[in-house]
C-alpha positions, 0 to 999 in steps of 0.5 A: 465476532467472525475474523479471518484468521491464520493456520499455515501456509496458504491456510487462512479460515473465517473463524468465530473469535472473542471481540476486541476491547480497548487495552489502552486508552488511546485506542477505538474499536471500529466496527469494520464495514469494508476491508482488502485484501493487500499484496504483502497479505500475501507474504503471510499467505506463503508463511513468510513473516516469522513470528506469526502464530496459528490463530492470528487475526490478519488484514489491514486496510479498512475502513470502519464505524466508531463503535467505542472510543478509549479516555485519550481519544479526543479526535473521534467520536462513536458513530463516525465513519474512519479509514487508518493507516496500516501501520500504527504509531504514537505520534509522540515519539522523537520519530513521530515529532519528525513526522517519520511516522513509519519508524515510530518507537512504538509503533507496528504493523496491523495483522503481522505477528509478533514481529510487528507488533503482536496487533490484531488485524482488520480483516474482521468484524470489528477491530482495535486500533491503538493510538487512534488520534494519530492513526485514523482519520474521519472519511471525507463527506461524499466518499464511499469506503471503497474511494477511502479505503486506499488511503490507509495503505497502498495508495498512500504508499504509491504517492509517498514513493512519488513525492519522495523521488522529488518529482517535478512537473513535467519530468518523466516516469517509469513505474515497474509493476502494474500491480495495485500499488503501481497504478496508483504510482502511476496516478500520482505521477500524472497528479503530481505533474509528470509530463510521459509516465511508462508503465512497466508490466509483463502483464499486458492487462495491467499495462492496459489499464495504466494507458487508459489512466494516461500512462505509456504502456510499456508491456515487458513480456512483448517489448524490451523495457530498456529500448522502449524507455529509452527511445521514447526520452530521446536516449537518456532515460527517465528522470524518476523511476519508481519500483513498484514489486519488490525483489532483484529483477526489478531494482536491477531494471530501475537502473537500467531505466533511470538517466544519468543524475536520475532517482529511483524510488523503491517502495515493492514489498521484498523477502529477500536480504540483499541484493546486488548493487550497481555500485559503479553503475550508479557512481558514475550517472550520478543516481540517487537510490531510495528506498522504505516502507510507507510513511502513510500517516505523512501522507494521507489526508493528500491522498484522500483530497486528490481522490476527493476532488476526482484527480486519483481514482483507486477504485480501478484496481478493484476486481472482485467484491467478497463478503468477510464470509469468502476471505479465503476465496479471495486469498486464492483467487489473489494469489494465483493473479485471477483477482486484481484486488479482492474487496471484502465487505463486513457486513455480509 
């Protein structure tokens, strides 16, 4: 089969490889029909993920056909049309039992290496996909790919950080980053009953867009985030911040923004180690600080019925639709920000 595999350091190359069978029997192979290109794909890109070896197939979010079902699987059938998590994860473990499906025992991360996992990706004409009653989920009838394939990652990233920050209705928003994952934080928020969401972009385009879908736009290379958030909540702030990029500058820019008592959910991707904590700052508002990786599994079957019923639309993230064959194409064009989000179509 053709995959999309990695070499180096900006060195991704479509490459014929041996197909995937099932290794364990609580696996599926799907036949993949349509892919995406994530913004953490991007950490591989830079070669920033150790453990990830010449060769590795990458990728993870998709959505696919059943093609072959292993002696445990008793959730799908050959023929039917799924989407799945990123990540994978058992469902039986004690953390799974506690519906923490992100910190699962046995789980990893599809098409990240060793150190997640050692799993094959996605980006590829067909996939394994371990612990599959757990880890998929049938595609709702009237969906196309493209309005199921966010489920399986960034949108449910985007709305887990929401639902996590404890929103209430009619409490207001400030999303950081404009990016795919904060336009779908910004949806979620307005789905979820906030009354005003900002969204906080240097990109004036991204900030447009978030407008357009109800938000406040706030773009950050033109106007002073803290003066404008501030101004616009009568001088306290926002009740729920929700860091969307991942890194210093911004988690320091949350808690400039949030009001005192407020929260800060944290969900950007981040390669750093540490970074310096407003201690006092946040001891004397009262913030509550979170942060960690999506708990897609938790959170999917809610997304895919809000974008069933119309209320999310991830599909505006969407710039460019490449076959499998153009993988490195869309890498390029991602990583120098000429694409917003790259589709990659398996069955050209």
């Amino acid at each position: 089969m053709k995959a999309v595999t990695f070499h180096g350091e900006r060195d991704v190359r479509v490459e014929r490889v041996e197909d995937p069978r099932i290794q364990h029997p609580a696996d599926v192979i799907i036949r993949v029909t349509t892919g995406a290109i994530c913004g953490s794909d991007l950490h591989l890109y830079h070669n920033a993920i150790p453990g990830l070896l010449p060769g590795h197939i990458i990728g993870h979010e998709y959505v696919g056909v059943v093609e072959e079902v292993g002696s445990q699987v008793t959730a799908f059938r050959k023929g039917e049309r799924v989407v799945g998590a990123f990540h994978v994860a058992c469902g039986r473990c004690r953390m799974c039992r506690r519906e923490a499906y992100n910190q699962c025992e046995h789980g990893g991360v599809l098409g990240y290496g060793i150190a997640f996992g050692d799993l094959a990706g996605t980006q590829a004409e067909y996939a394994r996909i371990p612990f599959a009653d757990t880890t998929l989920r049938r595609v709702p009838d009237g969906l196309t790919d493209e309005q199921a394939l966010f489920s399986g990652d960034i949108l449910t990233t985007a709305y887990g950080a929401v639902a996590n920050s404890g929103l209430q209705p009619g409490e207001t928003v400030a999303v950081i980053g404009c990016g795919p994952v904060g336009i779908m934080a910004v949806q979620s928020a307005l789905a979820m009953g906030a009354s005003k969401v900002f969204a906080v972009d240097l990109v004036r385009e991204r900030t447009d867009l978030a407008e357009k879908l109800g938000a406040v736009p706030v773009p950050s290379g033109e106007v002073n985030p803290s003066s404008r958030i501030l101004n616009g909540t009568d001088g306290e702030g926002v009740d729920v911040v929700i860091e969307a990029v991942g890194g210093s500058p911004t988690l320091k820019l949350a808690f400039e923004l949030v009001r005192g008592g407020g929260r800060i959910s944290a969900v950007g991707v981040t390669a750093e180690d540490t970074f310096a904590y407003p201690l006092m700052n946040s001891l004397t508002k009262d913030v509550t600080f979170r942060i960690g990786l999506a708990n897609i599994h938790r959170d999917m079957d809610a997304t895919l019925a809000l974008v069933r019923g119309g209320r999310i639309d991830p599909t505006v993230v969407v710039s460019h639709r490449l076959p499998l064959s153009q993988a490195a194409e869309g890498y390029r064009l991602f990583d120098k920000r000429e694409a917003s989000k790259v589709i990659l179509d398996g069955s050209l």
